[in-house]
C-alpha positions in Angstrom: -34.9 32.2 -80.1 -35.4 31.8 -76.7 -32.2 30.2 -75.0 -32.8 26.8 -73.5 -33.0 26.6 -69.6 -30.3 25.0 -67.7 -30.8 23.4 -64.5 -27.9 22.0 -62.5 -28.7 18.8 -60.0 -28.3 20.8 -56.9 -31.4 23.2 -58.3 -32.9 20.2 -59.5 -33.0 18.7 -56.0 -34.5 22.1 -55.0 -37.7 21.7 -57.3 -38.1 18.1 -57.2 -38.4 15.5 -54.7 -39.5 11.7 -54.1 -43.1 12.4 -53.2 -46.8 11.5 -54.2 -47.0 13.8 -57.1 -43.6 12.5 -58.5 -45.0 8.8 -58.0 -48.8 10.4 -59.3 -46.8 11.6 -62.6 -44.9 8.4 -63.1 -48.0 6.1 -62.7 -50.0 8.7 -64.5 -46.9 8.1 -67.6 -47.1 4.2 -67.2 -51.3 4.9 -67.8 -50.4 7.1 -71.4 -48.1 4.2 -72.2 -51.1 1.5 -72.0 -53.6 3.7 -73.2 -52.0 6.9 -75.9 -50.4 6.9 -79.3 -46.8 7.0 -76.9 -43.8 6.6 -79.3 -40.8 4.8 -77.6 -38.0 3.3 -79.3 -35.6 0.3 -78.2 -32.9 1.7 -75.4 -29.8 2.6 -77.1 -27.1 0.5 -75.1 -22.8 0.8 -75.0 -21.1 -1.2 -72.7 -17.5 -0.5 -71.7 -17.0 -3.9 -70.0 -12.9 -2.9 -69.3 -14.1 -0.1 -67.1 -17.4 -1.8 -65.5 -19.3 0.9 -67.3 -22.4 0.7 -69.5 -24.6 3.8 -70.8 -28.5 3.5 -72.2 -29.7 6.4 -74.2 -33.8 6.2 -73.3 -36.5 8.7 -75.2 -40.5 8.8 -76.0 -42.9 11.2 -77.2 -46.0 11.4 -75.2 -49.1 13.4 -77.0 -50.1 16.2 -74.9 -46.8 16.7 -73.4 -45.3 20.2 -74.0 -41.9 18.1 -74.7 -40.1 15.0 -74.9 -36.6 13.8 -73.6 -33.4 12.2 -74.2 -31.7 11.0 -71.7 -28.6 9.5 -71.8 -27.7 8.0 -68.6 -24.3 6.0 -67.5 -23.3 3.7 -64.7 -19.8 3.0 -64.0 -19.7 0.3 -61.1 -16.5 0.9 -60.2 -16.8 4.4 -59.1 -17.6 4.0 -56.0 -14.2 2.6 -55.5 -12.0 5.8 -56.4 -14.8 8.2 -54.6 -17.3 9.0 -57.3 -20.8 8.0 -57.4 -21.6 5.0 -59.8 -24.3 6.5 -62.0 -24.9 10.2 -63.4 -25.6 11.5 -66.7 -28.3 13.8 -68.2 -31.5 15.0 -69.7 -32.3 16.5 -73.1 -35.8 18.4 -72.9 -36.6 19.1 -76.5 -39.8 20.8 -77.7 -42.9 18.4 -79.3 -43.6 20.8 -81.9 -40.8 22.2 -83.1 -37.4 20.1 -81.9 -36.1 23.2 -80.4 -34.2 22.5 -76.9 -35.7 24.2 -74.1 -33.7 22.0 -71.3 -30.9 20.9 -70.4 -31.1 18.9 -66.7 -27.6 18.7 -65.6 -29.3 16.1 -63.1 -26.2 13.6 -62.7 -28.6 10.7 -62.2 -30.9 12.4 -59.5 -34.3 12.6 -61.9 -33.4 8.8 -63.0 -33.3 8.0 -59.5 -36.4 9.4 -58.7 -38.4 8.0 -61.4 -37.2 4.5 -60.9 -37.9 5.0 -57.1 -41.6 6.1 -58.2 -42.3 3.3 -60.8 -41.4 0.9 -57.5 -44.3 2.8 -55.6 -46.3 2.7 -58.6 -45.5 -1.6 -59.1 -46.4 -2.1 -55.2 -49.5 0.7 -55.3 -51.0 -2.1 -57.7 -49.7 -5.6 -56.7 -49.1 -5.3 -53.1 -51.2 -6.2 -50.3 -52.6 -3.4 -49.1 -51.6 -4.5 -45.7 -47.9 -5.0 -46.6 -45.9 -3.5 -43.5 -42.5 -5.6 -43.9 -40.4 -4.6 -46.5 -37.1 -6.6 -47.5 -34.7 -4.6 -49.3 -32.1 -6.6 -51.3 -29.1 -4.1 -52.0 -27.8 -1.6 -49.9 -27.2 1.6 -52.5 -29.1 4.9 -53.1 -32.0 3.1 -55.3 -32.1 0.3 -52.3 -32.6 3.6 -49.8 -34.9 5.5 -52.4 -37.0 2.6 -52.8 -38.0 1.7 -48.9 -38.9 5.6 -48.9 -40.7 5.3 -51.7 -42.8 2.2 -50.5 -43.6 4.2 -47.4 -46.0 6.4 -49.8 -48.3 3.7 -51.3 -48.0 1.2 -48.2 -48.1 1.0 -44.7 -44.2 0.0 -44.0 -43.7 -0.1 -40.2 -40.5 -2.7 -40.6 -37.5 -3.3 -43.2 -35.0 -5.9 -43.6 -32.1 -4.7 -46.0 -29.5 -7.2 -46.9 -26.1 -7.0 -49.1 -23.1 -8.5 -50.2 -21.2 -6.0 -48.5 -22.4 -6.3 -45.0 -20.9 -3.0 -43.9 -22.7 -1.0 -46.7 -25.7 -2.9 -45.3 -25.3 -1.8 -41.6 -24.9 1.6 -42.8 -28.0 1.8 -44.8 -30.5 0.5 -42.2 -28.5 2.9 -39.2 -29.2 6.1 -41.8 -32.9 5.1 -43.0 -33.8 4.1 -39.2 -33.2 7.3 -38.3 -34.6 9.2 -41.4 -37.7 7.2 -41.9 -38.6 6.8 -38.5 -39.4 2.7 -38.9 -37.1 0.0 -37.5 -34.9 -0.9 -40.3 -32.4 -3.9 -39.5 -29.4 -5.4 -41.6 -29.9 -9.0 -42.0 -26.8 -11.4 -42.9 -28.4 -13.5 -45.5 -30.8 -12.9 -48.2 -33.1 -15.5 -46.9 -33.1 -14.2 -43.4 -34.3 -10.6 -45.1 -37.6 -11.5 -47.2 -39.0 -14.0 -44.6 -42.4 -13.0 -44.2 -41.8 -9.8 -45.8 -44.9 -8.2 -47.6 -42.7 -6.7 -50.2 -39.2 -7.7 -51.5 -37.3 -5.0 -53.8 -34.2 -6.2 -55.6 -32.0 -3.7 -56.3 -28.7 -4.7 -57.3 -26.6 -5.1 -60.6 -26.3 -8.8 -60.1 -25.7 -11.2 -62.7 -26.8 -14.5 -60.8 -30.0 -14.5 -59.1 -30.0 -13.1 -55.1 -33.7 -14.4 -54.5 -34.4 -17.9 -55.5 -37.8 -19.1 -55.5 -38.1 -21.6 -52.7 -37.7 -18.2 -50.1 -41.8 -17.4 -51.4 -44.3 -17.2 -49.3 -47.9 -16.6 -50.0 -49.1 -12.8 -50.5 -45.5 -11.6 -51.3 -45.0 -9.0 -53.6 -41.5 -8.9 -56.0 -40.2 -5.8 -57.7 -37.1 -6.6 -59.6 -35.7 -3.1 -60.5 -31.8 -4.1 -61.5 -32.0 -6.5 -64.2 -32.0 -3.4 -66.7 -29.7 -5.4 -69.4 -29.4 -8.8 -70.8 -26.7 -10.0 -68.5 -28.1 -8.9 -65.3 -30.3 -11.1 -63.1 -31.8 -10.6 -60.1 -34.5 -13.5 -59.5 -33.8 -17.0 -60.0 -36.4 -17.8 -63.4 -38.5 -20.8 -61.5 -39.7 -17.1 -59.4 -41.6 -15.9 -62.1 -43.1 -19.4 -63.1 -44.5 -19.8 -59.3 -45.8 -16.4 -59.4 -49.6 -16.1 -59.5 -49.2 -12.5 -61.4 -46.2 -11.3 -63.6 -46.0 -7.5 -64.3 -43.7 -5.8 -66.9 -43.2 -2.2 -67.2 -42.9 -2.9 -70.9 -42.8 -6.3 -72.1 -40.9 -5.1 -75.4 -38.0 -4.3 -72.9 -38.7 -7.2 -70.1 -38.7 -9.9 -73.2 -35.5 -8.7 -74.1 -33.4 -7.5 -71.0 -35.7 -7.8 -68.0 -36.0 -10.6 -65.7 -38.5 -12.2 -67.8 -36.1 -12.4 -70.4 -34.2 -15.1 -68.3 -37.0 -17.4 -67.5 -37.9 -17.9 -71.1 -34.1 -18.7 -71.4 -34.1 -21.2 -69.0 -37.8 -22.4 -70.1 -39.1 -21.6 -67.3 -41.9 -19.4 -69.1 -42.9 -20.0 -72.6 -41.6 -17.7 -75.1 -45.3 -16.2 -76.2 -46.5 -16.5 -72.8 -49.0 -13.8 -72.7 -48.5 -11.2 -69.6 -49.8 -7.9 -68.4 -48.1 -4.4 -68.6 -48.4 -2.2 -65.4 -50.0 0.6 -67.1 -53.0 -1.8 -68.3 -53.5 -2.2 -64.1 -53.4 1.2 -63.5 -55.9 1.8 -66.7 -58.4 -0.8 -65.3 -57.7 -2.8 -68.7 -56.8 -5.8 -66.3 -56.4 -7.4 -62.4 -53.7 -6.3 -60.3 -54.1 -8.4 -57.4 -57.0 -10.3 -56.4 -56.2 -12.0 -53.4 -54.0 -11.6 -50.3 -52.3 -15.2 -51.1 -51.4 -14.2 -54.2 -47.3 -13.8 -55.1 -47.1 -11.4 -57.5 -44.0 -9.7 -59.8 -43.2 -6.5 -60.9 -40.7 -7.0 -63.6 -38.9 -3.1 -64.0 -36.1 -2.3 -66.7 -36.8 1.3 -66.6 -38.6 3.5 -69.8 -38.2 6.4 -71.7 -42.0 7.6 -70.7 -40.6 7.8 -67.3 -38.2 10.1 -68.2 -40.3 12.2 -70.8 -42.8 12.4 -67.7 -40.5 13.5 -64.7 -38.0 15.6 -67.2 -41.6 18.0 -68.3 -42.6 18.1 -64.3 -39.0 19.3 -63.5 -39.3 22.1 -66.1 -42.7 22.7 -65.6 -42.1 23.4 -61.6 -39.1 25.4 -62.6 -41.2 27.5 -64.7 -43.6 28.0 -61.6 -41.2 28.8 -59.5 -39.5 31.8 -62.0 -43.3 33.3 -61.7 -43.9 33.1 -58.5 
């Protein structure tokens, strides 16, 4: 039996990058999820609340994929604070057809990273003006950075705001993407301040009480909440996603339970069976994105297991390439 491939992050970071395939493979995942026979079960959560730490296991099988993955990723919060990075963890690339391993991506986080990067590209690709040049970035961390780069590739950014609780992390962040993405990128001192007349607001954070409150929108904004990725975490006050002209859920299995929606129909905001779109039915044609530039839509985010199926067979795909080349 052939023995599985091992790939450690810093080759991993070699044969992948945040770019328009990697966003074309994640919305082209989000499509299968609306349209194929995907199988994807509830995320597998642990929470070590002593520690700040919390780990979701996340898996689907995807016909027509070669394989499917398991990945079991952890974020520890309180890393950052004795020098190690607040998220890492792995992927399990298992055969479709037989169960046999043929991977392990020793990524530490990286291929997480970049397909929660993508599915914001993907979210804005489809509900965003297609004008949006202001971006407002709540959250100052590597997904806050990833995201604005990400952004660039669906939508004209010429402008960023970037705005968190730590104002020195802030600073840093819109000094380093300045300079790497070539747009003016300023810190701003409140959250307010940041998504005034910004096209698109991303909220990335791990906040439990909202950071964006709905009397900040504005007609034609766009919303992607990407952090509230379990039940305690909340990112956008609830009344948000009752003034929105257009709510979005990766998948509304996950959103009902743990997203952001989950809090407005906990506040009663939103009506338990409310009926709402998935963003691979936008992408399939199945139903309206946008329709007008007034609009103020949401893209609700909690992160899937398709995602990961999807980027962990285009890491081992490309590595494959690359070994025949």
């Amino acid at each position: 039996m052939t023995k599985p491939l091992i790939l450690t992050e810093p080759q991993l970071r070699g044969l992948v990058k945040l770019d328009v395939d990697i966003v074309r493979c994640v919305e082209e995942a989000f499509r299968t999820l609306a349209t194929g026979k995907v199988v994807m079960p509830p995320i597998l959560r642990l929470d070590i609340p002593e520690h700040r730490g919390e780990v979701d296991v996340k898996t689907a099988y995807v016909p027509g994929l070669d394989g499917f993955a398991i990945k079991i990723s952890p974020g520890f919060f309180g890393n950052p604070e004795i020098g190690l990075a607040s998220t890492n963890g792995l992927m399990v690339l298992l055969s479709s057809t037989t169960g046999v391993v043929q991977a392990l991506l020793l990524d530490n986080g990286y291929l997480t990273d970049l397909r929660t990067a993508a599915a914001g590209a993907v979210a804005a690709k489809y509900l965003a003006r297609k004008d949006a040049s202001i971006a407002a970035i709540l959250g100052a961390g590597q997904q806050a950075r990833l995201q604005l780069q990400a952004l660039m590739l669906v939508r004209p950014i010429r402008s960023a705001r970037i705005w968190a609780r730590v104002g020195a992390k802030a600073h840093l962040a819109a000094r380093e993407l300045s300079a790497e993405l070539g747009i003016d990128v300023v810190a701003c001192a409140t959250q307010e301040e940041a998504v005034a007349r910004a096209n698109v607001i991303v909220t990335t954070t791990p906040a439990e009480t909202p950071v964006f409150l709905s009397r900040w929108l504005e007609p034609g904004q766009h919303i992607t909440a990407m952090g509230s990725d379990a039940e305690h975490k909340n990112e956008i006050e609830p009344q948000v996603i009752a003034s929105a002209d257009t709510y979005v859920a990766d998948s509304l299995a996950q959103t009902r339970r743990l997203g952001e929606l989950h809090h407005a129909i906990e506040a009663g905001a939103v009506e338990e069976n409310a009926c709402f779109a998935e963003l691979g039915q936008l992408i399939a044609g199945e139903v309206a994105g946008r329709t007008s530039a007034d609009q103020i839509t949401i893209g609700d985010l909690t992160g899937t297991g398709i995602q990961d199926t999807a980027i962990a067979n285009f890491a081992f795909a490309r590595s494959r390439k690359r070994q025949k080349e």
